[in-house]
C-alpha positions, 0 to 999 in steps of 0.5 A: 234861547236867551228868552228861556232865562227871563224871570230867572238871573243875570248871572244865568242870561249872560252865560250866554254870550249872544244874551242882553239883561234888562233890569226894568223887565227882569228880561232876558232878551237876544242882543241886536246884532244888527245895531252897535247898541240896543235901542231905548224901545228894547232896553234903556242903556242904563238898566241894560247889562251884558258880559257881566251883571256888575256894569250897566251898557252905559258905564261900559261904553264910557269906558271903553271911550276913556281907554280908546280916547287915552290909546290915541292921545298917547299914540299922538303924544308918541308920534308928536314926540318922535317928529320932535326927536327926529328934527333935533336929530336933524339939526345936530348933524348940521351943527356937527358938520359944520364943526367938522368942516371948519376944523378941516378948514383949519388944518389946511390953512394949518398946512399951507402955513407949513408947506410955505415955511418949509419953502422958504428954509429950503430957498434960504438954504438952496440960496446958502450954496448957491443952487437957486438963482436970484430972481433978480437976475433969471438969465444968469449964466449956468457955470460948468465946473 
């Protein structure tokens, strides 16, 4: 089918899907399904065209090289990226809890100090009207009134 279109146009041949144009020869041959690219026997890469008359095989192959080649490196800068979040989120909470945990350390300390200063007024004042016993004597006697 694609051999009728030989000798006539580019354009005519590529209709055809399946088609391979080779300029040297003005041919239109069936493009090799069995290998990825034509042979150098069948067609040079740089006279061949297929899917548009306006590209050669060649120029086609290096462009889909460049955008597969800048699809993986971005893909790479992406993930490389993401690793580098990812660790400086991990870091952040450490840094967070650390703080957390030395404000709580405070407010305890904070709380102790307060519990012993309330201790020592209510001794002072249990000591005022006589209800602690001095711990110099702790076997005073327990008067009745």
């Amino acid at each position: 089918a694609c051999s009728e279109f030989s000798q006539r146009s580019c354009e005519e041949c590529l209709r055809n899907v399946s088609c391979l144009w080779c300029y040297t020869n003005n041919t239109c041959i069936d493009y090799p399904v069995r290998s990825v690219l034509p042979p150098s026997s069948l067609c040079s890469l740089s006279n061949a065209r297929w899917g548009v008359c306006w590209i050669n095989f060649e120029a086609l192959i290096i462009a889909i090289a460049v955008v597969a080649g800048l699809i993986l490196v971005s893909i790479a800068v992406c993930c490389c990226y993401c690793c580098y979040c990812r660790k400086r989120s991990r870091s952040r909470p450490d840094e967070e809890e650390e703080r957390l945990a030395r404000k709580r350390e405070e407010r305890r300390l904070q709380s102790l100090q307060r519990k012993h200063e309330r201790k020592v007024k209510h001794d002072e004042i249990r000591r005022k009207y006589g209800l602690l016993q001095d711990s110099d004597n702790p076997y005073s006697r327990f008067e009745n009134e």
